[in-house]
C-alpha positions in Angstrom: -12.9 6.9 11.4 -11.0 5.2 13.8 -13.1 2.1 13.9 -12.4 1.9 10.0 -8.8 2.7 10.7 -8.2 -0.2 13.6 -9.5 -2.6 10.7 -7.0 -1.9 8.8 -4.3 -2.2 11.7 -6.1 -5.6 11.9 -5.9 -6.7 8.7 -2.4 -5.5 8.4 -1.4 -7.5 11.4 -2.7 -10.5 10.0 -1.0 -10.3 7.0 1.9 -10.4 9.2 1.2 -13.4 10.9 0.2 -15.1 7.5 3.6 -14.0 6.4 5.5 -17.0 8.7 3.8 -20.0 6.7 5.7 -21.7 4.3 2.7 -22.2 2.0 1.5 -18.9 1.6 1.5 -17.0 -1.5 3.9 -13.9 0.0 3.6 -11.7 -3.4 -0.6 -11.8 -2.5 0.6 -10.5 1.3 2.4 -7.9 0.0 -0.3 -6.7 -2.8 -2.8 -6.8 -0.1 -0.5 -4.7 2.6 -0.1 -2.5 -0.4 -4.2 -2.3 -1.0 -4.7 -1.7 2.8 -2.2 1.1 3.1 -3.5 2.3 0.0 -6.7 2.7 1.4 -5.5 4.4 4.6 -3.8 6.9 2.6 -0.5 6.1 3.2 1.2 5.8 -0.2 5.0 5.5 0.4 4.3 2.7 2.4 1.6 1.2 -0.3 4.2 1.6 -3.0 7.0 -0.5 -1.5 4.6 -3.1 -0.9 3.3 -3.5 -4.3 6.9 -3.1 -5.1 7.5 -6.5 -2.7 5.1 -7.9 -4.7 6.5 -7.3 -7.8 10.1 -8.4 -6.6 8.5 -11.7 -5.2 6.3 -12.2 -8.4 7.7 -10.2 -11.4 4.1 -11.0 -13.2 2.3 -9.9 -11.2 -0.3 -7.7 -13.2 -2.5 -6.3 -10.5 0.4 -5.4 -8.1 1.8 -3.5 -11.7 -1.5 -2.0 -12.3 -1.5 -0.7 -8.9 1.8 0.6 -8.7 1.4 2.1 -11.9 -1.8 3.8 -10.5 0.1 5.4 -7.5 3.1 6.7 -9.3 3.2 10.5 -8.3 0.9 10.7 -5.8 3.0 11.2 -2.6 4.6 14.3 -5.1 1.0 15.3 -5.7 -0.3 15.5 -2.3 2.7 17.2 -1.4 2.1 19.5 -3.9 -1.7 20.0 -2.8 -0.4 20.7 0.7 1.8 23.4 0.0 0.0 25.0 -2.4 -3.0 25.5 0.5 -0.3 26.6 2.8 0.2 29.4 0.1 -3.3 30.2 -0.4 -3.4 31.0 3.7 
């Protein structure tokens, strides 16, 4: 897990630095933050970047897709969590 997780800091930080050229498509940075921290779980974060996206790029269809895909699931997984709490 934690080699699969220091990829994604990796990725993530090279996004970053692609982030300071003035030629760079910076609505594709932003979906792609949002895909990584999507992948690592961490969907607050993956919303407001496919939100960034969408703000840079108000066509964008896969950053909508996405974000359309994530709607609720910080509320669900909340849900999930205190719902085991209960069980125990």
């Amino acid at each position: 897990m934690k080699f699969t997780i220091g990829k994604y800091e990796k990725a993530l930080n090279c996004f970053k630095k692609c982030e300071k050229f003035d030629d760079v498509n910076k609505s594709e940075i932003a979906l792609n933050n949002g895909l990584v921290f999507r992948a690592m779980a961490k969907y607050d974060e993956a919303i407001c970047a496919f939100q960034e996206a969408l703000n840079l790029d108000s066509n964008y269809e896969e950053a909508k897709r996405c974000l359309d895909g994530l709607k609720g699931m910080p509320q669900t997984f909340e849900f999930i969590k205190k719902f085991d709490k209960q069980r125990t």
